[in-house]
N, C-alpha and C positions, 0 to 999 in steps of 0.2 A: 104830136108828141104824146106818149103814152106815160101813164105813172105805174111805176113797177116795183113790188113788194116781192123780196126775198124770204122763201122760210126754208131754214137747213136742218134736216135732219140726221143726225148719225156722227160719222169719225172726222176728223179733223182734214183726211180728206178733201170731202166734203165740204168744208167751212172755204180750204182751197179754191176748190170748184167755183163756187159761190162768187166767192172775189173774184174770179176770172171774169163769171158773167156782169158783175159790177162794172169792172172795166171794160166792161164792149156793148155799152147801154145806145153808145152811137148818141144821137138829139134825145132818145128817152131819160128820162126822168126817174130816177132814186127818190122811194119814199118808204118809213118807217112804220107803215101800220098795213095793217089791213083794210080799214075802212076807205082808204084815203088811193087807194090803187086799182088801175083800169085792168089792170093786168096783175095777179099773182104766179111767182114759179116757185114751183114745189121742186128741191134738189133733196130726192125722195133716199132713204136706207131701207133694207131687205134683208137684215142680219138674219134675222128671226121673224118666223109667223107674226109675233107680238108690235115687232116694227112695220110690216105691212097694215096693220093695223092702227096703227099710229096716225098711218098718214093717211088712211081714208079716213081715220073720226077727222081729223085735221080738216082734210078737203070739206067734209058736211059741215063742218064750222064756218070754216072762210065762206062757205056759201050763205051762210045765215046772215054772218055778218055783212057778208058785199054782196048781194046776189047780182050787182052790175059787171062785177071784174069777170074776168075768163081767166081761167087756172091753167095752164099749162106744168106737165109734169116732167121731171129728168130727175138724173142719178141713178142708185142702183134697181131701187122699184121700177123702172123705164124699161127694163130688160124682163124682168118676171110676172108686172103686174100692169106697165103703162097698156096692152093692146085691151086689158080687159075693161080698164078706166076709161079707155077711148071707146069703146062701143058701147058703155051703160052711161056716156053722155055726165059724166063727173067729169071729167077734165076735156078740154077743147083742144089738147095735141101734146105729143110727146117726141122728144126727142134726148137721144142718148150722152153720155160721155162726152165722145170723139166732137160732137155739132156743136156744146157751149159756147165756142167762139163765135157762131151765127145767132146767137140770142137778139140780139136788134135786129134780127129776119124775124125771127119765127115769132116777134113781137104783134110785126106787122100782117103774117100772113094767116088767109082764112082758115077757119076751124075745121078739124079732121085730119089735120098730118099726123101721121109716123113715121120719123127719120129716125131710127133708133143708129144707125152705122156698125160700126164692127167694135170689137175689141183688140185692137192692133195700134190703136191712135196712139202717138204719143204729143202732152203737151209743146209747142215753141211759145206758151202767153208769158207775158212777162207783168207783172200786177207791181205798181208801182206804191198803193197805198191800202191797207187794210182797217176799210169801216170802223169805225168804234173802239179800237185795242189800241194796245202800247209794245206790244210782240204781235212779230211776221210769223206766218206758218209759211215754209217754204216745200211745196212739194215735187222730190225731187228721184220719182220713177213711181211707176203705174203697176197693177194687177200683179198675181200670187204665183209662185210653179208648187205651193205646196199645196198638198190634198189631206188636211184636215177633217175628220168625219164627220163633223157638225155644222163644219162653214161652207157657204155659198156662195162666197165673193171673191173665187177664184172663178166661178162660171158667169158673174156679172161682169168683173173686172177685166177678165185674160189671165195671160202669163203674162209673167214681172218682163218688164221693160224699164230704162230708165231714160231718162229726159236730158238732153244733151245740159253738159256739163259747163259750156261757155254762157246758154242760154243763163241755166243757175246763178252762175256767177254775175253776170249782168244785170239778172232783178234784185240779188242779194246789194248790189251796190247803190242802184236808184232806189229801194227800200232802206240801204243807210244814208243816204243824200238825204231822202224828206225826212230821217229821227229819229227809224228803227234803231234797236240797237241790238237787241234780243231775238236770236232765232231759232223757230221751229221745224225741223229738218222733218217731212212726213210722207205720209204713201201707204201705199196697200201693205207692201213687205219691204219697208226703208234698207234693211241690212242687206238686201241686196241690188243694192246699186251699183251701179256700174259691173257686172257680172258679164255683160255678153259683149263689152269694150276695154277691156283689163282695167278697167279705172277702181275707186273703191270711196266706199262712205268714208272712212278714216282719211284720204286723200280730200276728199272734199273738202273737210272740213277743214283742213291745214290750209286750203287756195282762202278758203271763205274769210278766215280769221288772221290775212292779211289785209282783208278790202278796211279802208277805212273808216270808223263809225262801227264797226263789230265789237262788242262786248261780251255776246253770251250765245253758244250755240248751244241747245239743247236737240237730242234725239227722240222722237216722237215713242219709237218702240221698237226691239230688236227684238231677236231669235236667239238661243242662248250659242247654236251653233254657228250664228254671224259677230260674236265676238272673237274677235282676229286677233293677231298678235300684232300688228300694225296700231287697231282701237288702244288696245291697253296700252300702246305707248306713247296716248295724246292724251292718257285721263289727268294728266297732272299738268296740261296745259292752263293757263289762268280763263284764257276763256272757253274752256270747258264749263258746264254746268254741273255742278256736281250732286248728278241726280242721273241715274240710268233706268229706262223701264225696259226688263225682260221680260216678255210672255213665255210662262211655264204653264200654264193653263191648267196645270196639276201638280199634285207632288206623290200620287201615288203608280208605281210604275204599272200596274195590272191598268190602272187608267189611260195614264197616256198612251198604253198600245190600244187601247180600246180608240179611242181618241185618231190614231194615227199620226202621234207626234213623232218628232224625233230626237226629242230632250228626253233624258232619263234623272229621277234624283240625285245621286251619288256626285255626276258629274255637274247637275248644276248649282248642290251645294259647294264643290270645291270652286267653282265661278264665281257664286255668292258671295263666300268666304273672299276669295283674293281679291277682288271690288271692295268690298267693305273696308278690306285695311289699306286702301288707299282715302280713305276718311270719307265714299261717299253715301249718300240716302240710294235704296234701293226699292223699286215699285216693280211688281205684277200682275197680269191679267190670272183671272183663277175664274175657273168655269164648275159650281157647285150645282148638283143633281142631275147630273151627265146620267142616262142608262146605262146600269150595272155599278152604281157607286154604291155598291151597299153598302153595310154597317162595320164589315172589317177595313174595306178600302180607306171607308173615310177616318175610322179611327185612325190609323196607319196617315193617311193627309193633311189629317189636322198636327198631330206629332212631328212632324216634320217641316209643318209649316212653322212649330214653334222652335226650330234647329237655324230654320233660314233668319237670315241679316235683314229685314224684311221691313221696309219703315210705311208704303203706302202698297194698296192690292187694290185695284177694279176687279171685282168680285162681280160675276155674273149669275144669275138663277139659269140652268139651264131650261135653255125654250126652243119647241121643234121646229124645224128649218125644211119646209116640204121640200124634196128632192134633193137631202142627202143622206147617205148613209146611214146616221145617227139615227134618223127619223124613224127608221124604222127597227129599231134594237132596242129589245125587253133585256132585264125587266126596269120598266118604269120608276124615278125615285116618285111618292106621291110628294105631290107641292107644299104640306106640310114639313116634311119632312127636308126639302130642298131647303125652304126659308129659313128654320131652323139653326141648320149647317151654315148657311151667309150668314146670319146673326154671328152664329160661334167665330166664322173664321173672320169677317169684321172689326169684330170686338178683338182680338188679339190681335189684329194688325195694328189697330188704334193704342194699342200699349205699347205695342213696339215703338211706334212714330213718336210716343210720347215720353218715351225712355231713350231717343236717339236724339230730340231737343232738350232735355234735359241733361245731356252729358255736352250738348253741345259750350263750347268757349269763344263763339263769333270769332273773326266780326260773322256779320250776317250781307250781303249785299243785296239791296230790295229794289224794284221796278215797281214803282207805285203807280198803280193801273185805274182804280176806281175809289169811291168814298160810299160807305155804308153806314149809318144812323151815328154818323158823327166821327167815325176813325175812319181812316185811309188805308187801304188794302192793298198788297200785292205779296209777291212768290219772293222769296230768296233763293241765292243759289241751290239748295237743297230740294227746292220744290212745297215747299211747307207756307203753307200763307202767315201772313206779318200784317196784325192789325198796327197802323202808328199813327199816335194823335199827336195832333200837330197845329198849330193857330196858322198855317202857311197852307196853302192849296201845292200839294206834291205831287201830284196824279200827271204822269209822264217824267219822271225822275228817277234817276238812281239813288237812293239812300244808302248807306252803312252805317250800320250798326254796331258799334260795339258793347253795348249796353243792351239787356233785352230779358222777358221772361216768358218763360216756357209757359204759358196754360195748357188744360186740357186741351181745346180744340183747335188753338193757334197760339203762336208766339205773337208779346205784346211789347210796346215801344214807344219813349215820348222822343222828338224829336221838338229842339226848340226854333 
């Protein structure tokens, strides 16, 4: 029997992935550290240069610290970087995607494989309980058909596929049997699911939030031109979460054709806009120091970013992606200059966030997840973390709140 150490790096995914391999440990053995594993797997991300890097300091780590374990790597670095890890003898074998379900093989078998398989797989696992959390990530279709110029993970991933919809529905159930309640709907490119079998995310979600024990579906992230008119007529469902992440990845149109988007502003402000006055919090991805973002662009990006209903942003530095497009397109923002701009655009999302809890009038409804130096944490509906002190251990509970105050960096709560 073998003791086995997960490390995940990257998108949510990923964390997916993970749990898959958790559940098919076989007689192996689940353990929480590094030191204490015969085996490490590394469920590696490749966004960016910077992320390849990640996981080799990563790997010289774990070797410091266990130099008895054997590392085996997957995920998306398996595809760009595993043949090169495998022959300077840092990792003892790799295998792709598509294999995770054979992880208690590749446990056992001698050093030197590369299975890496195809990009065609589609999930049938069904993960019945997720390590450490109090929310499911359910993922529910694979790989990209879009060709964004900076990203990569449509030639790691594939083309978008989606995961049979009965299989879905049968883990979303045995995940509310053991307590789940709260779900994360996630994938390469979630908004389009169900595309190549007429089915639809907006449909799903309708089957899901009949299964019993469902309380809260949340969307991991959409496209702005995968809001349907079908979606907009479930946002006022109760258990909707009322929190939507769009990736705009810009707001200046000379950028997103550079980019190769197919969002333009004009129309994803009027999106923005009509989401908003349905009362919800609105997040997105924003990609700062793109090549060619000079000094008018981003003037023009940041104004308009203070136009958008805009409450959280994952704000990225851009970082080069050997073998795409982007990669190789002057002129260059310098890194000074990039960080800069994330500060600026940062700082204004964080007022916005802080002026959309401030107007708020609860209630608030919270999943209380974890306990940090004394208060109790978790997300409400809107996505906005809720410290609540409390002489009761709540961690795995729904709260409401009606009572509650805004601070800067989270809203705060006593509950008795």
């Amino acid at each position: 029997m073998k003791r086995v150490y997960f490390k995940t790096f990257g998108c949510r995914t990923n964390q997916f992935d993970t749990q898959v391999m958790m559940s098919r440990l076989g007689e192996h053995r689940l353990v929480m550290s590094e030191e204490e594993a015969d085996v490490i797997v590394v469920n590696s991300c490749t966004v960016t240069n910077g992320a390849d890097a990640g996981v080799r300091g990563y790997i010289n780590q774990a070797r410091r610290k266990n130099p008895r374990a054997r590392i085996l790597l997957t995920g998306c670095g398996a595809f760009t970087k595993g043949e090169e890890l495998l022959k300077t003898g840092r990792v003892e074998g790799v295998f792709g995607h598509g294999e995770k379900g054979r992880v208690s093989e590749f446990l056992q078998k001698a050093p030197g494989f590369f299975e890496i398989g195809d990009l065609t797989h589609v999930d049938d696992a069904v993960v019945e309980r997720f390590v450490g959390r109090s929310r499911a990530f359910v993922k529910v279709q694979e790989g990209c058909d879009f060709r964004c110029s900076y990203c990569i993970i449509p030639y790691v991933r594939g083309n978008a596929r989606s995961l049979d919809e009965e299989r879905i529905l049968e883990q979303i159930a045995r995940l509310a049997a053991n307590g789940f309640g709260e779900f994360i709907l996630t994938g390469t490119n979630v908004g389009s699911y169900g595309k190549e079998s007429g089915t639809s995310l907006a449909g799903l979600m309708k089957r899901m939030s009949l299964i019993r024990g469902v309380r809260r579906i949340r969307v991991g992230s959409l496209e702005p031109v995968q809001i349907t008119e079908e979606l907009m007529e479930i946002l006022d469902e109760p258990w909707m979460a009322r929190h939507l992440h769009i990736a705009l990845q810009h707001t200046s149109d000379k950028m997103l054709k550079i980019m190769n988007r197919r969002n333009r502003f004009e129309e994803d402000l009027a999106l923005f806009e009509r989401i908003a006055e349905r009362g919800y919090a609105l997040g997105t991805d924003f990609i700062v120091g793109h090549p060619g973002e000079d000094e008018n662009a981003w003037k023009e990006a940041i104004e308009r970013v203070g136009r958008l209903p805009l409450t959280h942003v994952h704000a990225f530095t851009y970082s080069r992606r050997d073998g795409t497009p982007s990669a190789g397109m002057k002129p260059v923002v310098p890194g000074d200059v990039a960080k800069a701009r994330h500060k600026e655009l940062t700082a204004l999302v964080k007022e916005k966030n802080f002026a959309f809890r401030r107007a708020l009038k609860g209630p608030l409804t919270v999943l209380v997840e974890s306990e940090k130096e004394g208060r109790q944490m978790g997300l409400d509906q809107y996505f906005n973390r809720v410290a609540v002190a409390s002489a009761r251990d709540l961690r795995g509970e729904w709260v409401t709140l009606e009572r509650f105050e805004a601070q800067k960096e989270m809203n705060v709560a006593h509950v008795e």
